[in-house]
N, C-alpha and C positions, 0 to 999 in steps of 0.2 A: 719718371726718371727723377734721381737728386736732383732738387736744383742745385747744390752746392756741387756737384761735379759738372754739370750745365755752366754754372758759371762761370767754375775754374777751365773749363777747357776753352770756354770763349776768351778768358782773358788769358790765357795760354798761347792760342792760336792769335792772339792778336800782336802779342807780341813775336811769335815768328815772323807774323807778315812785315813787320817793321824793319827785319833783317836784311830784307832783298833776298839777292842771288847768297844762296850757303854751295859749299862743295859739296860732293855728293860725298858718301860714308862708303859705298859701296859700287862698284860696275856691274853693267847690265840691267835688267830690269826691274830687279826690285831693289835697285840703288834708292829710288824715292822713297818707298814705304820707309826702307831701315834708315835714311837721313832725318824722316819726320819724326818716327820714332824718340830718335836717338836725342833730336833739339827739346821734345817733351818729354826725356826723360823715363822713356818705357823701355821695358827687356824687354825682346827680342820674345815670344812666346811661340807654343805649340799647343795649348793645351786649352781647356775650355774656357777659361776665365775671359772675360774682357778687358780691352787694353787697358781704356782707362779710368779709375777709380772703383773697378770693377765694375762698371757700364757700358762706357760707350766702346766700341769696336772701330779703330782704326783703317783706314781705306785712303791710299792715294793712288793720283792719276795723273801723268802727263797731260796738259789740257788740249795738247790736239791729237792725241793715239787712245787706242783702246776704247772703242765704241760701246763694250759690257762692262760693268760690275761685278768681281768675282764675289757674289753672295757666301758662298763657304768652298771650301776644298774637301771632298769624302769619298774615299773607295768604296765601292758597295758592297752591303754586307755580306753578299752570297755571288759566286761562289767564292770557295778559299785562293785565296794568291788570284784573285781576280784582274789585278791587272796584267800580270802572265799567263792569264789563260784569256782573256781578251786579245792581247799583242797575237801571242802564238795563231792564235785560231784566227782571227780577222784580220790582223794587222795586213800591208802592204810593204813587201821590199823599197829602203829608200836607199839611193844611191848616194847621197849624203852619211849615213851609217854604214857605208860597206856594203852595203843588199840586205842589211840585214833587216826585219822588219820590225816596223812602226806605228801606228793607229794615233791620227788627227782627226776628228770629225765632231761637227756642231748637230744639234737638232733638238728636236720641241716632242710636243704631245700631239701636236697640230695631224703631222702627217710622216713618212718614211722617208727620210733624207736619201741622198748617193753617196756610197763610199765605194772609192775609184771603179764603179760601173756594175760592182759585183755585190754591193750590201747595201741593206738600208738598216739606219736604225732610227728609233721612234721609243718615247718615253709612255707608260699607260699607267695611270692610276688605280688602283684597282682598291677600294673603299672596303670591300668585302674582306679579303686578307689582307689587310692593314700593309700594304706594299706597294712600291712605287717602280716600275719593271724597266729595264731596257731592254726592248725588241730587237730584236737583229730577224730581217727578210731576203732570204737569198732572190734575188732581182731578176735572174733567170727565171725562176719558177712561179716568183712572188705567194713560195710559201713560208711561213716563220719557221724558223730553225734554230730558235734558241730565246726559251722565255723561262730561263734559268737564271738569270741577272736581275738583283733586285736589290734594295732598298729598305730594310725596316723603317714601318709608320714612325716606331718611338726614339731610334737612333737620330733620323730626322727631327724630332718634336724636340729633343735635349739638344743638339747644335742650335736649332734656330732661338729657342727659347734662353741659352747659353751666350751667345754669340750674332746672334742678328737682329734682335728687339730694338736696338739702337746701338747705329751707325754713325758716326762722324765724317763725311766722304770728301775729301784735301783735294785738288786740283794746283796744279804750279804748273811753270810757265820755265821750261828748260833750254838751257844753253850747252853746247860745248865749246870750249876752249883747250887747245891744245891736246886735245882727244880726252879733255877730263870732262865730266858731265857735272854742273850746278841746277839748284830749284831755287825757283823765286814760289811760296808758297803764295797765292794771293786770294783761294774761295775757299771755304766749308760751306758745306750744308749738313743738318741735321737728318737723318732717314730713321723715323720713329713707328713705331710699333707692328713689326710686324710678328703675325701669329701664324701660329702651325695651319689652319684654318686659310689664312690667306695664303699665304706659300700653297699653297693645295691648289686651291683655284688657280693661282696664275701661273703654275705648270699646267693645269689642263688648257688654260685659256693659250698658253703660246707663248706667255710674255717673260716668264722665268724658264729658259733654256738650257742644256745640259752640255757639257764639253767634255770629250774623251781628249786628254794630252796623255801620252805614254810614247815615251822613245825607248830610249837601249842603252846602257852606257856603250860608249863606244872605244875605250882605251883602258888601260889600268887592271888592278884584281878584278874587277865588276865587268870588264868587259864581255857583250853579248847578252847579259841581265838585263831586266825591264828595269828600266827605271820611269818611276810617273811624276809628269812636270806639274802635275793639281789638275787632275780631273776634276771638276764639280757645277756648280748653278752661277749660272749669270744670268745677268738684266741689263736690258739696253738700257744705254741711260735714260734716253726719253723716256721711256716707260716706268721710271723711278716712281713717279707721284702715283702709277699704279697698284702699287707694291706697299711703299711706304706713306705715313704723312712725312712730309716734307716740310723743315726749316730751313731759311738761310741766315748763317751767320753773320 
């Protein structure tokens, strides 16, 4: 890594921390991301670059919610409109959407999760066709019915290599007031080098996790459409030092 962005972003974040409690920029959940953002002077991105200085990758977190790190957000590459043909086919009626259906569920490489008593799904590596699969097992039969969902090796190798080699990951310490949300930002740590090679391993080993988020809009033009909240890879935090090395700022 630069050091000149190493030490521009410590002496950046140093001086947030000095600020205390800022208002939030934003409601809801990713009011913190786009607040930190916004005090260090980063646009708002979608795209592959790194936040900051074209390095490090930006990351915050409530310090007492959210027990994972969203490593990246990606739909998979196969099949087409993948998250509408997941919902559709798997999803579950939620009575929060109208009945109409939804698809929430966590799981690893480890083993066959439960999804509401009638699917499992399960992550598999498969080295040989450079592909990273999501299993679906119909729980009745506990036959697989669907190893059509996958992953290219090198779509994954460009994100991580893109966007997750180094990490800057912010912790703050939130209030509300009068139904407004503030952060006091108060920790960084550094999360450095991870490679295509280690992300490999610690999806087989368990500890880098996969999240299906897809609801529906539920009002408006879109209404009854999939819409996906970021399906993708997370890590408990503990298990960060696995993953990555680890600095603290």
């Amino acid at each position: 890594m630069d050091d000149k962005v190493l030490q521009g972003f410590k002496r950046d974040f140093l001086v947030i921390k000095k600020k205390g409690f800022v208002l939030s920029n934003r409601s809801h959940d990713t009011g913190i991301g786009k607040t930190f953002e916004d005090l260090i002077g980063v646009v708002e991105n979608n795209n592959f670059l790194a936040d900051y200085g074209g390095v490090l990758e930006l990351k915050s977190s409530r310090e007492l919610t959210k027990s994972m790190l969203t490593l990246f957000t990606k739909s998979p590459t196969n099949p087409l409109k993948v998250n509408s043909y997941l919902r559709e086919k798997y999803g579950a009626p939620d009575a929060e959407a109208g009945g109409m259906k939804t698809l929430h569920t966590t799981f690893s490489a480890l083993k066959f999760n439960t999804f509401v008593n009638k699917y499992g799904f399960k992550l598999e590596v498969d080295e040989k066709a450079k592909k990273l699969f999501l299993l679906v097992k119909d729980l009745a039969t506990g036959e697989i019915v669907d190893k059509n969902i996958w992953y290219d090796f090198e779509k994954l190798r460009e994100i991580i290599e893109h966007k997750c080699q180094h990490i800057a990951f912010i912790s703050a310490e939130s209030k509300k007031e009068d139904g407004k949300e503030s952060f006091k930002f108060n920790k960084a740590v550094l999360l450095k080098n991870l490679t295509f090679e280690k992300f490999v391993k610690a999806v087989k080993d368990g500890i880098i996790v996969y999240d299906i988020r897809i609801g529906v809009y539920r009002s408006g033009k879109n209404k009854g459409k999939t819409h996906d909240h970021g399906s993708g890879f997370r890590v408990i935090k503990n298990n960060l030092s696995k993953v990555f090395d680890v600095e603290e700022i």
